[in-house]
N, C-alpha and C positions, 0 to 999 in steps of 0.2 A: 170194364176196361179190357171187353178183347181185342183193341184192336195194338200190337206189340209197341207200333210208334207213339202211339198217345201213354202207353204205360211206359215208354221210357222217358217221355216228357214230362212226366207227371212226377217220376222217382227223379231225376237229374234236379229240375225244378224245386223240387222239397231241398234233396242236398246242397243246391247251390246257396239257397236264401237261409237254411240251418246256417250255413257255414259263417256268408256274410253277418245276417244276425246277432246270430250268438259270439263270434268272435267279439263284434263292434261292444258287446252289452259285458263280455268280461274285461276286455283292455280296457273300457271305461272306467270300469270299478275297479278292476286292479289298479288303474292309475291313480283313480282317487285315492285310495287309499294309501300307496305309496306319495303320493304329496303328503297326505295329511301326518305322513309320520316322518316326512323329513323336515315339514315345514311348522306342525303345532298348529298349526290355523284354518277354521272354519272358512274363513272368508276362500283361504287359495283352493280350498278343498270344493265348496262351489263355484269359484271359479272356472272349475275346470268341467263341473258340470255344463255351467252355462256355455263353455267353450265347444261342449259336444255337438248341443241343441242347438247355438247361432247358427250353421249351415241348413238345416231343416226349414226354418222361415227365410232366410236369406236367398240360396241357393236353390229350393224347389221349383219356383216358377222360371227359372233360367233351365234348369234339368226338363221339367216338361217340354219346353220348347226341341231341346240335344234329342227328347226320346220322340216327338213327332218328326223330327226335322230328318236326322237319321236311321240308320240299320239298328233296330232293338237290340240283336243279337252283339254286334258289335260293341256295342258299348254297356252291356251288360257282363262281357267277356274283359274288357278293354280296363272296368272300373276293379274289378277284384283281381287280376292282373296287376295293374296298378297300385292298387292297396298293398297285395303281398311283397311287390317288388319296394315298393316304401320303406314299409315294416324292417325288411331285410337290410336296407339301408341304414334305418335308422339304427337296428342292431350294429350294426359296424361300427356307424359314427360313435357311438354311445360308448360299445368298447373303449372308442380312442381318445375324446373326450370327458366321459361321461355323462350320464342320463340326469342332466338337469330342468329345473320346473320351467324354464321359457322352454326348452328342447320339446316338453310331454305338452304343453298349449299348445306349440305349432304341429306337432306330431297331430294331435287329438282333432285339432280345425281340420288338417287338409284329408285325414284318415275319412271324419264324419264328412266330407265332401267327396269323397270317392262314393263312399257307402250311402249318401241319398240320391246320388245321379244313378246309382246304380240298383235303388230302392223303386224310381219313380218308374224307371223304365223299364224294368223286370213287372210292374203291377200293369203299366199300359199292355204289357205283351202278354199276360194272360190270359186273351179271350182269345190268340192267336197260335197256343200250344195246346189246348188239347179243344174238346169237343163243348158244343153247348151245354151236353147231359152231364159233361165232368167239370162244367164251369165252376157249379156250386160245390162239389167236395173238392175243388184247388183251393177255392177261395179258404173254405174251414180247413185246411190241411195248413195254408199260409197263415190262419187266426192260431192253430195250436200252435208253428212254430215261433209267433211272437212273445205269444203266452208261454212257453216253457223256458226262451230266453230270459223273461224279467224272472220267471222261479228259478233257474239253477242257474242263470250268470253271477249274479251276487254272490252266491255260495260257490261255483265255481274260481269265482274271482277272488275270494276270501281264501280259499286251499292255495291256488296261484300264489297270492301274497305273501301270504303263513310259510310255503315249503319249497316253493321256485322261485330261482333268480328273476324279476323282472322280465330280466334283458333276455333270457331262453324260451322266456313266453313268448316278448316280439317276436323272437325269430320264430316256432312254435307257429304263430298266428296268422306271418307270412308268408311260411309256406302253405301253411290250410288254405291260404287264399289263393295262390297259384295254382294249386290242385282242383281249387273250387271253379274257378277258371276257364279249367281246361273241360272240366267234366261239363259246362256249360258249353262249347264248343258243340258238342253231341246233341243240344238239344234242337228241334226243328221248330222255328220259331217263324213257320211260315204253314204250320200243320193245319192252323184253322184261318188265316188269312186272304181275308175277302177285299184289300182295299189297292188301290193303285202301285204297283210295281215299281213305276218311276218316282225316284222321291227329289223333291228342291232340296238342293242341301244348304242354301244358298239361307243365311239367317239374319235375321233385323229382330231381337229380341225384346225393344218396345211393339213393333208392330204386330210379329208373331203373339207377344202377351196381351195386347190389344184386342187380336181372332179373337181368341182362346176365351177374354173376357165376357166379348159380344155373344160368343157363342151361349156362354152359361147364360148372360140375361134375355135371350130372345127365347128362350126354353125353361116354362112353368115347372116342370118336371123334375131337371137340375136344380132350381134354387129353393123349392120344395125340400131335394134331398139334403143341400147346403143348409137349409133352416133346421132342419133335425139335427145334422152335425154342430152346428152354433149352438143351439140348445142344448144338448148333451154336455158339450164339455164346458160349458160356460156354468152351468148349474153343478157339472162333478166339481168344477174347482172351487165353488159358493161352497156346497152342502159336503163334501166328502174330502176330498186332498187336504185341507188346514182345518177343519172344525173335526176330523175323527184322532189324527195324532193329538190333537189338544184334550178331546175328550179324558182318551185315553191315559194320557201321560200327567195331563191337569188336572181334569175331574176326577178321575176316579182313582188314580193315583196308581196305576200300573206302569210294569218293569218293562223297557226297552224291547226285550226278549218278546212280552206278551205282543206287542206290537206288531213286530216281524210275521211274529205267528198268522196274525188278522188278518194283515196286509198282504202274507204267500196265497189267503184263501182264494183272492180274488183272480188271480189267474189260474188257478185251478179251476175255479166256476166257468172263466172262457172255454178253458180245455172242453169241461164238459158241454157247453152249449154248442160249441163247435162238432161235436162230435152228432149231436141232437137234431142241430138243424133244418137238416135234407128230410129227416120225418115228420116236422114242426110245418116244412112247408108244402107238403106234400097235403097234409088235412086243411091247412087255413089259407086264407089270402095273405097279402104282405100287409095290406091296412090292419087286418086283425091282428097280425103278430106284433107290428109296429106299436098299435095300442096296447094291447095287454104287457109287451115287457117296460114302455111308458108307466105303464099301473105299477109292476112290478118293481122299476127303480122309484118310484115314487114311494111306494111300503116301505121296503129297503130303507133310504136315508130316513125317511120318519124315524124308521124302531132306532136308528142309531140314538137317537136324543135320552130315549124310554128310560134306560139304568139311570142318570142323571133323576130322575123323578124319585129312582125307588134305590136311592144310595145311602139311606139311612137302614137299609134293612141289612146290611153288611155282607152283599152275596159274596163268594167265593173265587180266585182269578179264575181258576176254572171254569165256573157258573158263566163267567166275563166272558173266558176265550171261545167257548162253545158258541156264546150267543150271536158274538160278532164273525167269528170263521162263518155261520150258518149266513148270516144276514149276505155278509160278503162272497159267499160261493153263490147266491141266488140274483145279486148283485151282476157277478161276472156271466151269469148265464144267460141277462136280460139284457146283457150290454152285446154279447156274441149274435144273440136274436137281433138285434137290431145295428149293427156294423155289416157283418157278411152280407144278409139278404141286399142293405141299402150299396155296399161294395159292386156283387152281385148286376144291380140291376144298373150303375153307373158304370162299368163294363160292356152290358149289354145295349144302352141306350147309344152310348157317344161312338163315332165311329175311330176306326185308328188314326187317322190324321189331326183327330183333336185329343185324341182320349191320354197323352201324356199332359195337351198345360192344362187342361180341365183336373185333372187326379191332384196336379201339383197347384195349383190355384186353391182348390179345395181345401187341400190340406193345409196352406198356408196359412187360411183364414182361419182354420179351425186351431192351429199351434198358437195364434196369436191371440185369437178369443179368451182363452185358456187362461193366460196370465190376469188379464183384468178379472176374472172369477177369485182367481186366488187373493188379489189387491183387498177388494170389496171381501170377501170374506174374514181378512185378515182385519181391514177396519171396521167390521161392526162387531168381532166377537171379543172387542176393546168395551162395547156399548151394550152389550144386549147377549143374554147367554147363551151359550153354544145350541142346546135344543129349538130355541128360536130362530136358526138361523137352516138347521137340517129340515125344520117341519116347514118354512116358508121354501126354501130351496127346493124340497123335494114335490109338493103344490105343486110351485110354478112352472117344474119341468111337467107334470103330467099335463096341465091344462094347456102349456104353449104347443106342445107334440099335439095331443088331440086338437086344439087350433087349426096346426101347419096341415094334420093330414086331413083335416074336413075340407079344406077348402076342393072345391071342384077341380079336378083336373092338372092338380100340385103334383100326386103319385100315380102312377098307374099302379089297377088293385090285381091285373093279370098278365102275365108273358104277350100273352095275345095282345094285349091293348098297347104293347109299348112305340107302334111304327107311328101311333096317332098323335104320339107327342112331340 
């Protein structure tokens, strides 16, 4: 990073997406939890989950389109601008009314709708701020900041709750965002920008989602990538999301506490895979890495089942928390080998006029796939014990990955080979 413009790119970039991030991931859970303790109820407590996450499927392939169609810069500036001056609103209103649970749903809808238009098109503008040799450690720089938001937002958010007003967090989290904002101003989001000048600003957002679609099915390469993502999270929400809290809390009869513990491991494992990466792919191809952390999550959900087998020999929680922290930091390190690189190279292929409804199309597919994992997971481990269900789940992702990447001409295996696809 000698060159000064790309390293203030590369620092502004980090701070702006911490900002956005991490704020979105503690008012979340501060929120929730102030529902849950005004209101007693499970149900309004995920409600308000679910009210984070509707704008991410809803709203992303509309956002793609805002981020090819427009100034990245602008509306990257425009949406956390927006957030904060929200926020700040909200504070007032709340003052003068008070902070009631329809107020914190509409708050929570239009807040996560600032924050994914401003998620989609900060990721399309990444291969336009710094250099192709600093693509790969943005991209791990962006995998740690998400990974560190799911570990200390909760707990952030949990202090929040415990010892600050609410309503001085809002404010608190509006102005972070106005600052965030501004310092985003500074960044040159034209530093690596190779594509047309002139932009149509002019939008038809069936037709533009239309491009965007034809684009990904006339290109092996993209739906190559897209089948790896469907596989992944379709198989974490079978073998891993509902069958490890059941394990744990059902089978073997451990405390809430040990849980949290398990579950902080696995963004730490990202952290470190992210950090690993740029060396991992410096010795191997991307099919090699692609397969081996396939193998690697495939071990992983297997050994989740293993204690279930040997739960008559009465190990220790201890003995417990060690086994699944390890399982789950090696977990998170197979999941960063295989996110970034495929990020990485969906960056590098798409050009900037498509590379926002392509990123948000993606991801749509892939938020949606996710639920029906969970469904199907949830109704068979009614039928069939929980290790039946990690040791099939965990299979059928290795063998469908090595499927997707055999097939001829699905991935490219070198930077060099990616103009042929």
């Amino acid at each position: 990073m000698k060159d000064k413009r790309q390293r203030l790119n590369f620092i502004l970039f980090s701070l702006g997406k911490f900002v956005s991030i991490f704020g979105a991931s503690i008012y979340s859970f501060a929120t929730g939890l102030y529902i849950l303790k005004i209101t007693g109820s499970g149900l309004n407590f995920a409600l308000s989950i679910i009210v984070s996450i509707l704008p991410i499927v809803t709203i992303n392939p509309f956002a793609g389109v805002i981020a090819d169609k427009f100034d990245k810069k602008k509306i990257v500036v425009a949406m956390d601008i927006a957030n904060g001056i929200f926020l700040i609103l909200l504070y007032i209103v709340s003052g003068i009314y008070g902070l009631s649970i329809q107020l914190i749903y509409i708050s929570t809808f239009i807040t996560s709708i600032f924050t994914t238009i401003f998620g989609i098109s900060m990721e399309a503008a990444i291969p336009n701020i710094v250099s192709e040799n600093m693509l790969l450690n943005i991209n791990s720089a962006s995998k740690i900041i998400d990974s560190m938001s799911s570990i200390l937002g909760p707990m952030i958010g949990g202090i929040v709750f415990a010892f600050i007003d609410i309503r001085y967090f809002i404010l608190f989290n509006g102005i972070s965002y106005i600052f965030s904002g501004i310092s985003e101003m500074f960044i040159d989001f034209k530093y690596n920008y190779h594509g047309n000048n002139e932009r149509e600003n002019s939008i038809n957002f069936v037709e533009d989602m239309k491009k965007g679609l034809k684009y990904i099915i006339e290109r092996k390469a993209i739906i190559g990538i897209l089948s790896v993502f469907i596989s992944l999270n379709f198989f974490i929400g079978l073998s891993i999301t509902i069958p490890l809290p059941y394990i744990i809390n059902n089978v073997l009869v451990l405390d809430s506490k040990t849980l949290g513990i398990i579950q902080s491991a696995f963004p730490v494992g990202m952290i470190i895979g992210a950090l690993l990466i740029k060396r991992i792919i410096q010795r191997a191809s991307y099919k090699k890495i692609l397969i081996f952390a396939s193998l690697g999550l495939c071990i992983c959900i297997n050994l989740l089942g293993v204690p279930i087998l040997f739960k008559n020999l009465l190990f220790t929680n201890t003995i417990y928390t060690l086994y699944y922290c390890g399982i789950m930091i090696v977990f998170g390190v197979s999941i960063s080998s295989i996110d970034i690189p495929i990020m990485y190279m969906l960056q590098k292929l798409i050009p900037d006029e498509y590379r926002g409804r392509v990123l948000s199309i993606v991801m749509s597919v892939v938020k949606i796939i996710l639920p029906l994992g969970l469904i199907l997971s949830g109704f068979l481990l009614n039928i069939i014990p929980a290790y039946f269900i990690t040791t099939l789940g965990g299979t059928s992702l290795f063998f469908t990955n090595v499927l997707i990447l055999n097939k001829k001409k699905v991935l490219f295996l070198d930077i060099g080979e990616e103009n042929r696809y």
